[in-house]
One Martini backbone bead per residue (centre of mass of N, CA, C, O) as a GRO file, in nm:
protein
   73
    1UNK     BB    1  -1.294  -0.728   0.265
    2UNK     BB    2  -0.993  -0.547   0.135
    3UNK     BB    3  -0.785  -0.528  -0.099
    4UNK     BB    4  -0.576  -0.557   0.071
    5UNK     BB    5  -0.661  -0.822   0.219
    6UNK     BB    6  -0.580  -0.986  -0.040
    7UNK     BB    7  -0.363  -1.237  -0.111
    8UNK     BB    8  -0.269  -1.103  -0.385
    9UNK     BB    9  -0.157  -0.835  -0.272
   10UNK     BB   10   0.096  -0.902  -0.125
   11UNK     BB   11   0.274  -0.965  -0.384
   12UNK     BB   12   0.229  -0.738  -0.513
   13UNK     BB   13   0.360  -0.488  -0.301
   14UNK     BB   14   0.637  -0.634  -0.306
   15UNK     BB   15   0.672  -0.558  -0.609
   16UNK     BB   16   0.630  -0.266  -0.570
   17UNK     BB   17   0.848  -0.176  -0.388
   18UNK     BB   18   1.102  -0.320  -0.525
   19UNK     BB   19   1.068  -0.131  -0.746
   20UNK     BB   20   1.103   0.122  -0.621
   21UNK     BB   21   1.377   0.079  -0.451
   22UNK     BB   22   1.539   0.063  -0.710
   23UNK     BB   23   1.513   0.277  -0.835
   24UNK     BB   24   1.551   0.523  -0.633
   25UNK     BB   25   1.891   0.388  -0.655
   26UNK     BB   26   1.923   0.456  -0.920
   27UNK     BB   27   1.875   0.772  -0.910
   28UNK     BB   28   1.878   0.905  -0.621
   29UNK     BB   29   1.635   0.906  -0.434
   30UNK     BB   30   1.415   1.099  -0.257
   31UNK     BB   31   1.137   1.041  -0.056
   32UNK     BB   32   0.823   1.011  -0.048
   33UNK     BB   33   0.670   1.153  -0.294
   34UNK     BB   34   0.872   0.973  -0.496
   35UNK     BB   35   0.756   0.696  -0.367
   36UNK     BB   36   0.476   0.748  -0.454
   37UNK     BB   37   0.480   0.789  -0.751
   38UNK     BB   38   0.640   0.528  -0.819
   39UNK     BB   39   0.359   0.366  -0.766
   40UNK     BB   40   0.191   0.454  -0.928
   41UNK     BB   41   0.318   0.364  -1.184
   42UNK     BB   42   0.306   0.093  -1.085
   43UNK     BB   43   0.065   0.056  -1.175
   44UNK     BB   44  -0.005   0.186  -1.442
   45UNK     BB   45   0.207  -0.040  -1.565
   46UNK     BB   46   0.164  -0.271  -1.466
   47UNK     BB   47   0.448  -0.386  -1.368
   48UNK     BB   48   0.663  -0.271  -1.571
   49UNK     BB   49   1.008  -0.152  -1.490
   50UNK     BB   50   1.066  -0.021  -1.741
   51UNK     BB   51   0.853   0.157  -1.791
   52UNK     BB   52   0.907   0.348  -1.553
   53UNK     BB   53   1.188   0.393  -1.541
   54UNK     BB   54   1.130   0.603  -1.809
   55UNK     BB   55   0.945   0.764  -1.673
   56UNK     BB   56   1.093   0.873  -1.419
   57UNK     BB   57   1.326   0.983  -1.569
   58UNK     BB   58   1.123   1.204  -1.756
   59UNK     BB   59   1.047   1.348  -1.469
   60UNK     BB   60   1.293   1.417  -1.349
   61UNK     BB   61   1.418   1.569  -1.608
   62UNK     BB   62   1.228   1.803  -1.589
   63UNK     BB   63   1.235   1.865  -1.300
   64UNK     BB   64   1.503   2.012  -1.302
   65UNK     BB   65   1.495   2.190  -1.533
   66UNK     BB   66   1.299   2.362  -1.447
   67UNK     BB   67   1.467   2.465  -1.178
   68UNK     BB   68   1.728   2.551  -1.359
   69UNK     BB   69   1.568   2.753  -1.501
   70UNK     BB   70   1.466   2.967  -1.254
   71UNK     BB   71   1.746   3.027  -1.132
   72UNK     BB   72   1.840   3.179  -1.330
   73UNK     BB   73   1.641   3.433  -1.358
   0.00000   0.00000   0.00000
């Protein structure tokens, strides 16, 4: 049997995904890229959904800057 088919990871998984997509409809998210780094931090965080929310938006909120400052120049 294989991590992933063992019964208390299926609860996982749903608690996994519900976090990913509530994050990424609150922040206006798009993309598989974006859905697989916000599971990793859901790992990372032990699926504390507040920690990683704040995770995420400093994520995306430098990577915003760093796009909109190479733009400029």
């Amino acid at each position: 049997m294989s991590e992933e088919d063992k019964p208390g990871n299926e609860d996982k998984n749903k608690d996994k995904d519900r976090i990913v997509e509530a994050i990424m409809s609150d922040l206006g998210l798009e993309g598989e890229s974006k859905k697989r780094l916000l599971a990793k931090l859901v790992e990372q965080y032990d699926y504390d959904e507040a920690k990683v929310r704040y995770r995420a938006k400093r994520v995306f909120i430098t990577e915003r800057y760093k796009r909109k400052s190479t733009d400029i120049r």
